[in-house]
N, C-alpha and C positions, 0 to 999 in steps of 0.2 A: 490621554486617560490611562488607567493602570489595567492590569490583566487580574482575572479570579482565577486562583488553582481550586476546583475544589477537591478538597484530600481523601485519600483513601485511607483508613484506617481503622484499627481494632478497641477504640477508647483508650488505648494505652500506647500504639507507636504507630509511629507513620508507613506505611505499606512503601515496599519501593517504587512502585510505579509511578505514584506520585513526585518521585523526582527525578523522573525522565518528563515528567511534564511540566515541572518548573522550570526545566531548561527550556522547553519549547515556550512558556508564557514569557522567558526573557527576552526569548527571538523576535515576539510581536512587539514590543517597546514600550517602555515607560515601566513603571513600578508594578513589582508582583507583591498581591495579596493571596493571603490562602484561607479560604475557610474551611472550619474544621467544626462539622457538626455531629454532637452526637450525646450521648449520655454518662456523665462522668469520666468526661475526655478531658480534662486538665491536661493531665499525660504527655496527652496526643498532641495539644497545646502546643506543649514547650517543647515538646521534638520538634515540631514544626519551625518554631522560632529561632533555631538552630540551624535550619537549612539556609545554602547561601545562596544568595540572591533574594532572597523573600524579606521584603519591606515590612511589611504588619502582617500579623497572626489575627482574622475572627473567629471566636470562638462561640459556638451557640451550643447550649446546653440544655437540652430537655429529655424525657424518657420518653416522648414520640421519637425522636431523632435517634435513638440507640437499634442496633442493626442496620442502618444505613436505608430504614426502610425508602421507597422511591418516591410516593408522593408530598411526605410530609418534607424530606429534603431536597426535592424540587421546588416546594415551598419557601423553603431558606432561601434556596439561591435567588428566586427572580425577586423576593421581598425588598433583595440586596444589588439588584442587578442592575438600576440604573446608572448607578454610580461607577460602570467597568464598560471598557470599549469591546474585551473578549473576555471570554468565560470558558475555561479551559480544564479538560476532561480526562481520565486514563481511559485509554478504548480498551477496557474491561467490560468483564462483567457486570461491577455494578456501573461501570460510567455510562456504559449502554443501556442502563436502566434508566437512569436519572436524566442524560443530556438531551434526548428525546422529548422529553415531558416538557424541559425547562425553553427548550426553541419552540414547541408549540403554544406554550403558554405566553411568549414574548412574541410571539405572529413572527418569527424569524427561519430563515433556512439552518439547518444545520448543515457544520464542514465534517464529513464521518475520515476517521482513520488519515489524519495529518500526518507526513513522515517529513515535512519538510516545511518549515517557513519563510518566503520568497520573501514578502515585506508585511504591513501589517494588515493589508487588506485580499494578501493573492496565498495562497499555499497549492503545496502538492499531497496528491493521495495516491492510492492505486486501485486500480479501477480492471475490472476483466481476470479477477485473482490474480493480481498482482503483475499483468503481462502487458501491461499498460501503465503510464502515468499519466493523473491529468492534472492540472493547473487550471486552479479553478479562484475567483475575485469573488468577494463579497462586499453588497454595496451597505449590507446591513448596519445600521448605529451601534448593534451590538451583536457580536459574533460567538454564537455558537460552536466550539471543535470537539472532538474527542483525538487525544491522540494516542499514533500507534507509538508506541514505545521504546521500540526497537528503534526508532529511527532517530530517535536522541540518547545522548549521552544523558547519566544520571548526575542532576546538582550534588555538590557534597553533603552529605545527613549534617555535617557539624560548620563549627563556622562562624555563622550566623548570630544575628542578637537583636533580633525583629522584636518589635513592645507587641503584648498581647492585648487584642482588645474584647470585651464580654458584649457578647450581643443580646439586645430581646429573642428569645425565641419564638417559631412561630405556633399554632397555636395544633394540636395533632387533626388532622385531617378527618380521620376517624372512616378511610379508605381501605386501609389495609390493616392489618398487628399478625406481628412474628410470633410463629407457633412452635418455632422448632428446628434444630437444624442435623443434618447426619454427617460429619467430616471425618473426610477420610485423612487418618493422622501417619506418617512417614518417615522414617530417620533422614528418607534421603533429600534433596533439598527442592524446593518450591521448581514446576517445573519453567515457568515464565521467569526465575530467577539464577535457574542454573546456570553455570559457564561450560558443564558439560551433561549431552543429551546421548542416550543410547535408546534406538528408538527401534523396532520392531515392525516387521507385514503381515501381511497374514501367509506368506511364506512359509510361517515358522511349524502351522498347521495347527495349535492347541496352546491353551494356556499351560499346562505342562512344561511344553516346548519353548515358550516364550521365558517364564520361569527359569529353567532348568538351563539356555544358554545364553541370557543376555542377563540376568542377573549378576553371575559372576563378571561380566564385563563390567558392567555398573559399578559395584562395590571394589574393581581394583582401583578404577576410576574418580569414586566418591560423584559419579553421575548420578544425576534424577534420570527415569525411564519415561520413554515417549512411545508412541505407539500409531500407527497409519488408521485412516477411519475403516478399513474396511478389517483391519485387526479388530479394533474397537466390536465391529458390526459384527463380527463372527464370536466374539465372546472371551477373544482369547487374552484381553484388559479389558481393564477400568475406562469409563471416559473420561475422566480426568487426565489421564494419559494423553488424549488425542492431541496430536498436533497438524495444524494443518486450516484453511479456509473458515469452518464450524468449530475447530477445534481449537488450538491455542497456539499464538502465534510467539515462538520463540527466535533469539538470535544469539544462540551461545557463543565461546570461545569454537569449541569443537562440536559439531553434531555428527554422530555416527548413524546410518542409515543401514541396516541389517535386512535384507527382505522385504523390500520396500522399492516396489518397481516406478513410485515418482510421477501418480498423478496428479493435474496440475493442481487439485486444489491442497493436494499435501504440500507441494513447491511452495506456495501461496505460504505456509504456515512457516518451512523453516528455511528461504533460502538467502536469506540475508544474516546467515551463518557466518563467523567468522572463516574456518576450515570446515568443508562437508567429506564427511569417509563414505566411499557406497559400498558396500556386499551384493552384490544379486549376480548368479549364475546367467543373467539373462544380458546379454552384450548391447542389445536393444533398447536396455531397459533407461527411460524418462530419465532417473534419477542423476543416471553417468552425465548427463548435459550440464549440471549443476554442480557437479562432486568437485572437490580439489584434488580430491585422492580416490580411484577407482578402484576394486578389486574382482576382477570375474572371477569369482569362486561360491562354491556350495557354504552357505552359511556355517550348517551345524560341524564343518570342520576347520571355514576358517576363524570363526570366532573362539571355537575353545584353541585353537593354536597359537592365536591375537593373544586371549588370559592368559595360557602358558609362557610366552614370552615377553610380558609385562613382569 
């Protein structure tokens, strides 16, 4: 039987994440489908139909389905759900909204945060923030995943020449409705999509300080800014910044680690890092276990020295 990607997207393009998960829906075997539900996603459609490996494009189309709300497009999926042996997730945000619903609604287990697919029935996760691996079999008719992201390579955006198909939609739930949203807008790049991460502790002592020396690092860079949760918790970012266990799980090119003494559930977030940089005065410090590249030194002098010499 084939695989369901369901997609992540904006009614107008396909999110990347959703093709790190078309490569994991090729792993489980046979034909990948993708639905794309949402309102005035044509778009979204034909981006998708582009992607290679994807067999057929569903397309459902209503103004319940616009914002990816969760119940009405966990409605979509299981309407559409006997007809797939796996139903395949980004372990986002919103797929952690949605995939949840759609396993309880089909009386099945879900597989959370896949990094690996053994054959069509066995995958690997991590388990104990990531300090563990387990291998885990589903004997279900239909399988539920979310996957983590990191742990596939992205299908090509282009490519592809899958036929689109229009589906009934289903009918809006009348559970939930979008009131509104507050996004925070950025020059520098999506952090789950960067290839490179400058990430801040709370070391730094102040948003001031965070500011004021890892900025400049950032922008010689063209890094996205990341930041430890207990930075996050003292005030001195954004949570969106966070990386880490709660927070967002990245795996750039390079992540640099500034102050950032490398608890495990920050590990958990980035350490399947291409190259890891550590900063922390602290010789003890968690982080060094992980790093490619160590530096014992006082932050606030060796990072403005790092920009001076870039």
């Amino acid at each position: 039987m084939a695989a369901l990607v369901i997609a992540e997207h904006d009614n107008a393009s396909i999110k990347g994440a959703t093709l790190n998960t078309v490569t994991a829906a090729i792993a489980c075997g046979g034909d990948v489908h993708l639905l794309v539900a949402g309102a005035n996603a044509a778009a979204a459609a034909q981006a998708g139909a582009g992607i290679a490996g994807v067999a057929k494009v569903l397309h459902a189309d209503a103004p319940g389905l616009d914002h990816g709300l969760a119940e009405n497009v966990a409605a979509q999926v299981v309407a559409i759900a006997q007809g797939y042996s796996h139903l395949l997730f980004p372990a986002t945000a919103a797929g952690k909204n949605v995939a949840p619903r759609v396993a309880a609604l089909l009386d099945v287990a879900q597989i959370s945060d896949a990094t690996r697919v053994i054959s069509a029935d066995t995958f690997e996760r991590p388990i104990y923030a990531g300090n563990a691996m387990a291998t885990v079999q589903s004997l279900d008719a239909i399988k539920v995943i979310t996957v983590r992201t990191t742990g596939f390579d992205a299908a090509a955006a282009s490519g592809g020449s899958a036929p689109v198909e229009s589906l009934g939609a289903v009918a809006d739930s009348g559970l939930s409705r979008f009131l509104g949203s507050e996004i925070a807008k950025s020059d520098r790049p999506e952090l789950t999509a960067a290839k490179v991460i400058v990430s801040g502790g709370r070391a730094l002592g102040s948003s001031d300080k965070f500011t004021q020396v890892l900025t400049p690092l950032a922008d010689k860079l063209g890094a996205a800014l990341g930041a430890s949760r207990a930075a996050v918790d003292a005030g001195y970012a954004p949570n969106d910044w966070q990386v880490g266990q709660t927070g967002k799980i990245v795996a750039p090119q390079l992540y640099i680690a500034a102050g950032i003494s490398g608890a495990i559930q920050h590990l958990a977030g980035m350490k399947d890092s291409k190259v890891i940089v550590a900063i922390n005065k602290d010789p003890e410090a968690p982080i060094f276990s992980v790093a490619d590249y160590g530096l014992e030194a006082d932050l606030f002098t060796a990072v403005p020295e790092l920009v001076a010499s870039l």
